[in-house]
N, C-alpha and C positions, 0 to 999 in steps of 0.2 A: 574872302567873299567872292563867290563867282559871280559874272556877269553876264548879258547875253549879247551876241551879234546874231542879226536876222540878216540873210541873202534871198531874196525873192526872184526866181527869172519867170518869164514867161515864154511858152513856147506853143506852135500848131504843131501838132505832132499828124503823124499819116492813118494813120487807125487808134482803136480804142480798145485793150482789149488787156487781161492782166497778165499779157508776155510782154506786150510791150513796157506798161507800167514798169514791171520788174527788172528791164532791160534798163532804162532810164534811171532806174535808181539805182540798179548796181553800175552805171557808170560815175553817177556822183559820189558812190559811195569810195568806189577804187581812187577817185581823185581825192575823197576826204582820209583813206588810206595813209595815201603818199606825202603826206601833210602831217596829220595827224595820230598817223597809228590806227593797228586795225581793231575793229570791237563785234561785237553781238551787238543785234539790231533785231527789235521785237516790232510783231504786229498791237497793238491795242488788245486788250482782253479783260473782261468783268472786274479782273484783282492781277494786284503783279504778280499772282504765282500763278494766274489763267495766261497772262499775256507769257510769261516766263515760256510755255509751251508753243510760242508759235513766233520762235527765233527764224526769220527769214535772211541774216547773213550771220554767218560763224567764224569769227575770226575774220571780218573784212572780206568775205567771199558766201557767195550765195549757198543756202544749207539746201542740202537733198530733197527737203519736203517742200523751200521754197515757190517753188510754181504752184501746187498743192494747196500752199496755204493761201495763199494771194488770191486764186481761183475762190474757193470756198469764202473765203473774207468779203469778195465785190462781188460773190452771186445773184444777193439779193436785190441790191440796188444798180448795176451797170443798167444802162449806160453812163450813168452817173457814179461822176468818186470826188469822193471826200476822206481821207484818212490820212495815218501819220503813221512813220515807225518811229522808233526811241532806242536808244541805248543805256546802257547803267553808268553811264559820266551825266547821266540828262540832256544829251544831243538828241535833236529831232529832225525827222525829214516830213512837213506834211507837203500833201499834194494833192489839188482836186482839179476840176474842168468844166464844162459848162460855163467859159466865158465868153460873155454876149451872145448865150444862146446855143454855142457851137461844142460838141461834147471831144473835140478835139483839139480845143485850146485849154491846154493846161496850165497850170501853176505849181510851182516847187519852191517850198518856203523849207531854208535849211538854218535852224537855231543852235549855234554851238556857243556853248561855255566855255569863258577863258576867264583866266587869275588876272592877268596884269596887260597893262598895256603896248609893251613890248609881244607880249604873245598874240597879241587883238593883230596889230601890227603886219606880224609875219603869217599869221593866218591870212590874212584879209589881202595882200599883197599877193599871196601866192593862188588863193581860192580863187576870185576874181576871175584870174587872168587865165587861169585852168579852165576853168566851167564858159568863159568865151569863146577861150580855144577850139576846147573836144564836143561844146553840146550845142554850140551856134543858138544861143538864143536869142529870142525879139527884144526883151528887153532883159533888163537886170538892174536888181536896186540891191544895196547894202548901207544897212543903220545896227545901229548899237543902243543900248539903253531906251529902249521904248518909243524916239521918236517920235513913230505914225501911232504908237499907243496914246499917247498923250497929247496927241492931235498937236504937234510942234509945227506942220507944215499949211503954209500958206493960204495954199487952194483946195481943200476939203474935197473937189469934186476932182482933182487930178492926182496921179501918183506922186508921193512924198521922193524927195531926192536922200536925204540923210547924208550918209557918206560917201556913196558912189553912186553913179544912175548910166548905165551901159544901156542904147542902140542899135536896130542892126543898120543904120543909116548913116551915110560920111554926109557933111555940114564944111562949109566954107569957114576956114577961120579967121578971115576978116569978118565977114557979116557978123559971126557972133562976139569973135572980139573977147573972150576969156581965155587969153592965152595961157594961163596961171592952172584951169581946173580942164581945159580941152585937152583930150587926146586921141588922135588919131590911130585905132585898132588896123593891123594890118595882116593878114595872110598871104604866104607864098610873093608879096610886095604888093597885092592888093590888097585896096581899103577894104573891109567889112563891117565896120561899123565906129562909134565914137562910145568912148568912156569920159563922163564928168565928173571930176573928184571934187568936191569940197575942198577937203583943205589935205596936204600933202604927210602931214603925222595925226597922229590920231585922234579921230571923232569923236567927241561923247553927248551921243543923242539927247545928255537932261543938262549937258551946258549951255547956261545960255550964249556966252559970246558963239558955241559952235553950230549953235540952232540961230543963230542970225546971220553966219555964213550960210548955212544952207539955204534957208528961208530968200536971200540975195539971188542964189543958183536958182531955185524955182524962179522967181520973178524972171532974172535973163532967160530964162530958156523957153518961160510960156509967151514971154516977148518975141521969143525966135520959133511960135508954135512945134518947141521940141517936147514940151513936156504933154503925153496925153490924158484928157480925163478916162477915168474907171470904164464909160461907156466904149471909147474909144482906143483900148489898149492894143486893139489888133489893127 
């Protein structure tokens, strides 16, 4: 029985336009490469033998007609985007923009299937700490099993923490005082931002004992106004 972990980051990107898009997702995707193994990766299309034709990475590297397709795909509605690719494991990357109004704040929500929890594990350990590293995002959140589907978290109007919830902002660790789920993100020996785990082995968004640690981690953090509401994500 496969299962799902959702990674959501958020980011202002410098323009809007479907080079960039594809530039950004072929950076996630080289990092989900090196992790995971490489795949085909389809645009959306009427049927999966329409989608089947407009393979935008082949073998984990971006195909010939990619710019092409991408172009053609967001003509109608840029500056506005809302889409998603897919793979034939069922992994998905969607990503849209237009947050709080600004068509430069994007979103990249990546859904991958794993068997067990051992593999959730070293996904999630390694994906993380990659996509902080190479794409510098504002925020980052990682849950497993529906969490924020099933409305598990606290504060309805602020972002769900689940299993991980990544900052690009350093916090004093006394004032907040969770020395257990804080971490200090560092580059080059500068701080660049905090990561707060839940709990140290793995999460399952529809347990309860593990939805009441996180649900705890919400409390702390919108106590230490770390956690922001949906209006406020930038």
């Amino acid at each position: 029985m496969m299962q799902v972990m959702e990674l959501t980051f958020f980011i202002q990107e410098v323009t809007n336009n479907p080079g960039d898009i594809l530039n950004r997702l072929n950076q996630i995707v080289e990092l989900y490469n090196g992790i995971c193994g490489k795949e085909n990766w389809f645009l959306p299309g009427e049927s999966k033998e329409d989608a089947m034709k407009c393979k935008i990475f082949h073998d984990g590297e971006l195909s010939d007609d990619a710019m092409l397709l991408m172009t053609n795909y967001l003509k109608d509605d840029l500056p506005f985007v809302t889409s998603a690719i897919w793979s034939l494991n069922e992994n998905s990357i969607k990503f849209g923009n237009y947050i709080q109004g600004d068509v430069n704040k994007f979103s990249y929500e990546i859904n991958h299937c794993y068997k067990n929890e051992a593999e959730a594990m070293n996904f999630a350990s390694q994906f993380v700490l990659k996509i902080i590293d190479k794409i510098s995002p504002h925020i980052l959140r990682l849950e497993t099993n529906g969490y924020s589907l099933h409305e598990s978290q606290v504060f309805p109007d602020r972002l769900p923490v689940g299993w991980m919830f990544y900052i690009d902002k350093s916090y004093d660790e006394k004032t907040l005082n969770l020395p257990k789920q804080m971490h200090s993100i560092k580059r080059e020996g500068q701080p660049v931002g905090t990561l707060f785990v839940t709990k140290r082995d793995f999460f399952d968004g529809s347990n309860k004992a593990d939805i009441t640690l996180s649900n705890d981690l919400e409390i702390a953090l919108v106590a230490h106004e770390v956690l922001p509401t949906y209006k406020k994500i930038f």
